[in-house]
C-alpha positions, 0 to 999 in steps of 0.5 A: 644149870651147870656149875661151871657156868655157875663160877662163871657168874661168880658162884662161890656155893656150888653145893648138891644133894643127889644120887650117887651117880649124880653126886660123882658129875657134880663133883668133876665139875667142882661139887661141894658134897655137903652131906656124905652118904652113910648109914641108912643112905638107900641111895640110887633109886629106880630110874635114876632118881634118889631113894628116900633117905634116913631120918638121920640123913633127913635131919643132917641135910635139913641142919645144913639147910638151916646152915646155909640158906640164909647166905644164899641169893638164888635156892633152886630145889629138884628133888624127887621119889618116885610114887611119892609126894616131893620131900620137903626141904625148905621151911617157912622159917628157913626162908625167913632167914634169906635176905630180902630178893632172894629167889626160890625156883621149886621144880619138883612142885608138879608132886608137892614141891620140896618148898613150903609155901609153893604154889604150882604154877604161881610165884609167891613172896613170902618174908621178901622172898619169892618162890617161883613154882612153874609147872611143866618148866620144859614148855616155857624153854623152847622161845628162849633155847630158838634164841640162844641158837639163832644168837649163836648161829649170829656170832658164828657167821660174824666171825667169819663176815667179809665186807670186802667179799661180801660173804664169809671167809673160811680159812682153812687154817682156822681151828673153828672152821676145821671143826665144823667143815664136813666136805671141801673140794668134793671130798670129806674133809672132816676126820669124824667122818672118814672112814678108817680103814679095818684093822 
């Protein structure tokens, strides 16, 4: 989920851990840094993923879980290294400390988990608090991304709905329509599609 839609919710703990690559989008969109990379850091792995930090980074990052864990209503956990199990972040004692309703999503469960406790494809309470472990996540996306689409495709052409002309109005004046007219009158209207003419 992207943090901006995070604030949108009412977020006020937007924090990541994630190579450096990774951790520089987070940041533009609002990132808190939590643990700064240093000494003994590998950071950026193969294939974009993070390479398997110190022990002394481990231990930086497990005491800000500690930390922080226990404010939080929603943990969703992502991380993995290639070739090897998924490390563990979070404890059974760590989930002690959230209050009863939290939720836990694993999503690297599919190599082990980052959660203790997780069992793939269940979802499990443990001290009041769930852990969602779903295996392959992409497959159970594609009923809800069809109606987020249709729902959109709804509110665009309601916007547009005529009663009286039983049919959609398109002004031309509209910043919406101008952005998505591609042709008007046998020609191309829209300025991404126009061909510009070689310098």
């Amino acid at each position: 989920m992207q943090l901006s839609i995070l604030k949108e919710l009412g977020s006020n703990e937007s924090r990541v851990a994630a190579t450096p690559e990774t951790v520089k989008k987070f940041v533009a969109l609002g990132a808190t840094i939590a643990v700064e990379a240093g000494a003994g850091v590998e950071g950026e792995g193969t294939g974009g993923y993070a390479s398997e930090m110190s022990p002394e980074y481990q231990q930086a990052q497990a005491e800000l879980i500690s930390a922080h864990i226990a404010k939080q209503d929603i943990v969703i956990t992502t991380a993995l290294i290639p070739g090897k199990p998924a490390p563990r972040l979070i404890t059974d004692d760590q989930i002690a400390t959230m209050r009863p309703g939290g939720v836990i999503v694993d999503l690297a469960i599919e190599q082990g988990g980052n959660v203790e406790g997780a069992q793939a494809g269940e979802v499990v309470e443990r001290h009041g608090v769930k852990i969602v472990a779903h295996t392959q996540v992409t497959s159970r996306l594609a009923a809800d991304a069809s109606a987020l689409f249709a729902r959109n495709l709804y509110n665009f052409l309601a916007a547009f709905w005529s009663k009286e002309a039983a049919g959609p109005v398109l002004p031309e004046d509209d910043e919406i329509i101008r952005a998505v007219r591609l042709t008007c009158g046998n020609n191309i209207v829209n300025e991404r599609l126009i061909l510009q003419p070689a310098a």
